[in-house]
N, C-alpha and C positions, 0 to 999 in steps of 0.2 A: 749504183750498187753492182760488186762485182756478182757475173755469173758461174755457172760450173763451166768449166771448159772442158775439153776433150781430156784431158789429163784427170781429173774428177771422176768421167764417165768412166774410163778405162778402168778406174778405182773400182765403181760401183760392179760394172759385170764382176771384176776378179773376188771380190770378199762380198757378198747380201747373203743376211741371214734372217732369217724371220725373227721378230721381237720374240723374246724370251722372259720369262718370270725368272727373277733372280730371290737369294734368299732375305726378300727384307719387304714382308707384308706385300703392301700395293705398287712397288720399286720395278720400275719396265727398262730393258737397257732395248734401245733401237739403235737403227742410225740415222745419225744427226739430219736436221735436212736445216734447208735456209731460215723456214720461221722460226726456228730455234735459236737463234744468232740472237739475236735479241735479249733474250732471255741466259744465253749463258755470258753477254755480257755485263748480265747483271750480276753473273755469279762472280764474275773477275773483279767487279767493283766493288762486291763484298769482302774481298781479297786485299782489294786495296792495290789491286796488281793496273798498269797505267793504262791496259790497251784498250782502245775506242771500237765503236762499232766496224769501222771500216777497216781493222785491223782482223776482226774476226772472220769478216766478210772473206779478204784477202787468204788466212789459213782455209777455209773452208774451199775453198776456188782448186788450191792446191792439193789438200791432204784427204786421207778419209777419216770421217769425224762418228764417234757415236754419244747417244746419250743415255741419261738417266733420268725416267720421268717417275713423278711420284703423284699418288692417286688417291685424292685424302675421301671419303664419304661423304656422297652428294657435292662435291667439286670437278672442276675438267682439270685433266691430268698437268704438272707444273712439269716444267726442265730443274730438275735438280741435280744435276751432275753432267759432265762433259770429257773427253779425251779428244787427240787425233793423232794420226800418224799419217808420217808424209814416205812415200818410196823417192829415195834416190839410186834408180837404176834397179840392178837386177839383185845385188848384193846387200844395200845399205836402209835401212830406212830412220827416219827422226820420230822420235815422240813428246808429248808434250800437250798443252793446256788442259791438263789431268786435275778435275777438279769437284768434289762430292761436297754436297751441301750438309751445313751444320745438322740440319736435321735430320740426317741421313750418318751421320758417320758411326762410327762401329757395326756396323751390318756387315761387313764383307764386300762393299760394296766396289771401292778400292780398289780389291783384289779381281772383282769380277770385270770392272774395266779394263782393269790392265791385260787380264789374260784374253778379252776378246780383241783390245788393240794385239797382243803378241800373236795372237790367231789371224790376225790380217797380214802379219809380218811375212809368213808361212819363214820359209829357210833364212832370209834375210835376219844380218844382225842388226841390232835397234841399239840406236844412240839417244840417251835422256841427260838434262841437266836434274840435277836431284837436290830439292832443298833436305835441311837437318830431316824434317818430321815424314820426309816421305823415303827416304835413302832404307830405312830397316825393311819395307817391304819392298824394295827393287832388289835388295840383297837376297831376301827370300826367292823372288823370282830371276837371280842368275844372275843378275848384274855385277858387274865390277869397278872400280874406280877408277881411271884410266887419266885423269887433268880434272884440275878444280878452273873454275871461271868467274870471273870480278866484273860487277856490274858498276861503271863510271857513269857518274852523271852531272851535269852544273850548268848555270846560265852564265857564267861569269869565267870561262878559260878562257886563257890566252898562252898560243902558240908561239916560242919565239919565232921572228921574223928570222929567215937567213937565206940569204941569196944563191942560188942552187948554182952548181958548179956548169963551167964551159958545157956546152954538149947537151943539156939535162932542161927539160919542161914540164911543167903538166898542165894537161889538156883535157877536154871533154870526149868522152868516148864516139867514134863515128858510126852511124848504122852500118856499115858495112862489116864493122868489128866485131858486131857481137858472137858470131860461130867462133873467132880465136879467143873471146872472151870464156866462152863455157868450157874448152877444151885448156882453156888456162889453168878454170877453176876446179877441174877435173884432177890436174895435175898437181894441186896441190892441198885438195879436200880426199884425194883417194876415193871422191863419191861422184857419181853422176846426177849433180844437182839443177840438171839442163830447164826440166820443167820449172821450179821456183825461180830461178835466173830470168829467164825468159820472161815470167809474170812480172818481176820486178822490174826489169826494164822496161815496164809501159809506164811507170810514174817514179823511179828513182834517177836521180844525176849522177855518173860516173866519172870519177878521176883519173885520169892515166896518167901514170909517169914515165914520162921517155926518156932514154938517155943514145944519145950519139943513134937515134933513130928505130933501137929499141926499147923495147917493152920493158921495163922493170916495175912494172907494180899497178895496182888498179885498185878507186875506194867506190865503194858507196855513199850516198847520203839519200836519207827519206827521210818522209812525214812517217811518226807512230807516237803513240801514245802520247806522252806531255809537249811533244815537242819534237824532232829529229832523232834518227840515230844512224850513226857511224859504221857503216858494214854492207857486208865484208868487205877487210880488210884480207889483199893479196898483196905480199911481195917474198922476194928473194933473201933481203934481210932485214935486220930490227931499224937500221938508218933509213931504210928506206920508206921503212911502215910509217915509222914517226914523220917525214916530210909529206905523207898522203894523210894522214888524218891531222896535222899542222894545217894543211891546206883547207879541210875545212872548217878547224874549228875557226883561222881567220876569216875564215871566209862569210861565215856564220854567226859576227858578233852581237853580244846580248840575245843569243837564241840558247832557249834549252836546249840540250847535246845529251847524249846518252851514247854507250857505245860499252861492250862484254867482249874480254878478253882473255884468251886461253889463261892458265899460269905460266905454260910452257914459252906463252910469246917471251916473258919479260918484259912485257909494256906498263906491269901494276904501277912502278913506284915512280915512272917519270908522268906518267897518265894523272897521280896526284901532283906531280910535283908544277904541272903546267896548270890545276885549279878543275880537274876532273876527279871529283873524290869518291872512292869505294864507296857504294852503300850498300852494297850486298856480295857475301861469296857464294857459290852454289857446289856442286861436285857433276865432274864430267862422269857419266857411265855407261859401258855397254855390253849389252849380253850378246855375245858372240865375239867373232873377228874385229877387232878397232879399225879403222879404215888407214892406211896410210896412202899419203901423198907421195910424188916427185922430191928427194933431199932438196931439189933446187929451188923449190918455191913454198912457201907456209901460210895459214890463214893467222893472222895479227889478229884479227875480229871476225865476230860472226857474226849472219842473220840474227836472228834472235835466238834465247834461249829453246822454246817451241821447235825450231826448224835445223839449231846448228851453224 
């Protein structure tokens, strides 16, 4: 089981507030702690949304997370609701696993997570993926539309095979790479995503691809939910993105694959055309400043929706 790490802690000194009554009866919004993991994995499975216990584990390690607990007469209080926000850096931060239980909805309740995760943000702009039913109140609260993102998923792609030109390889990431690796992704996320990087590099495989002895591009693969997913995706251009995520869906035959891609990449329509089919679009948004990258480098894919 992942623990809090120093990154977590740093979280907890800068935003603790004492639990508070929100408007909706016996409804407590705290923040999240570990034995709650549990239980709001139960909320995501009610969702029908894929992520596993140790996916939750994993945001919590990273982000700061709050809940909603609900306090029925003569029972011990349940986890009915959940958020978190991750800081990247001093400027940026992510939100996401925003999620109020059936019995809870219409109260405001929503609205009251959201503005204690924006209360944690303090001056920081905050990046959300926004499905249809939740986009009218991030509108209310500032948001803007900024890229839509396509969730690919299938057991059954396949990459064509093509023999990478004179000069050109890909290879496993080396521990010594990892400090060029964050300042890579620095450079072309516009965010300082050093903390989430770092954790992922204790159980994700990284792809490099070299060319005549430089760097041109770097993928992820992990375990998450069903199966695998593909991210991030770094490179310089769209050929290059397509021969790093080529590499593993080869790589990875007859496995579940999953992997969310800006619009902006242009990766929609060959990502079906190699047998990774859309099943879901979302709406990029953010209230504040949008983060820009380096022109020279671009994210093809993200972490997850939650993180960016």
């Amino acid at each position: 089981m992942l623990r809090r790490g120093p990154v977590n802690r740093h979280i907890r000194k800068r935003s603790m507030q004492a639990a508070r009554t929100l408007p909706a009866g016996q409804a407590k919004l705290r923040a999240m702690r570990e034995t709650d993991l549990q239980a709001c994995h139960g909320l995501s499975q009610h969702l029908k949304w894929p992520h596993r216990l140790a996916d939750w584990q994993f945001h919590h390690a990273v982000s700061r997370g709050w809940v909603v607990t609900l306090t029925r007469t003569g029972a011990a209080p349940e986890t009915s609701g959940s958020g978190m926000l991750c800081y990247c850096g001093p400027e940026h931060a992510t939100l996401g696993l925003v999620i109020i239980s059936d019995a809870l909805q219409g109260r405001g309740l929503g609205r009251a997570m959201m503005q204690q995760l924006l209360a944690d943000a303090g001056g920081r702009s905050v990046i959300l993926n926004a499905t249809a039913a939740g986009r009218p109140l991030y509108e209310k609260l500032g948001f803007q539309a900024i890229d839509t993102l396509s969730q690919h998923q299938s057991a059954t792609a396949q990459a064509p095979r093509t023999a990478l030109p004179p000069g050109s390889r890909i290879r496993p990431l080396q521990a010594d790479e990892a400090p060029a690796l964050l300042a890579f992704d620095r450079h072309a996320s516009g965010m300082d995503r050093s903390a989430v990087l770092t954790a992922l590099l204790k159980f994700a495989e990284v792809a490099v691809l070299e060319r005549d002895g430089r760097v041109k591009g770097v993928a992820m693969l992990r375990a998450f939910g069903r199966g695998h997913v593909i991210g991030p995706v770094i490179a310089a251009d769209l050929e290059d993105a397509k021969t790093l995520i080529s590499h593993w869906v080869n790589a990875c035959p007859g496995a579940f694959l999953r992997i969310d891609v800006p619009g902006k990449s242009g990766l929609k329509p060959w990502l079906q055309d190699i047998g990774l089919a859309c099943v879901d679009n979302v709406v990029t948004m953010c209230r504040g400043s949008a983060p820009h990258g380096d022109a020279q480098w671009r994210i093809y894919s993200i972490i997850n929706q939650a993180l960016g």
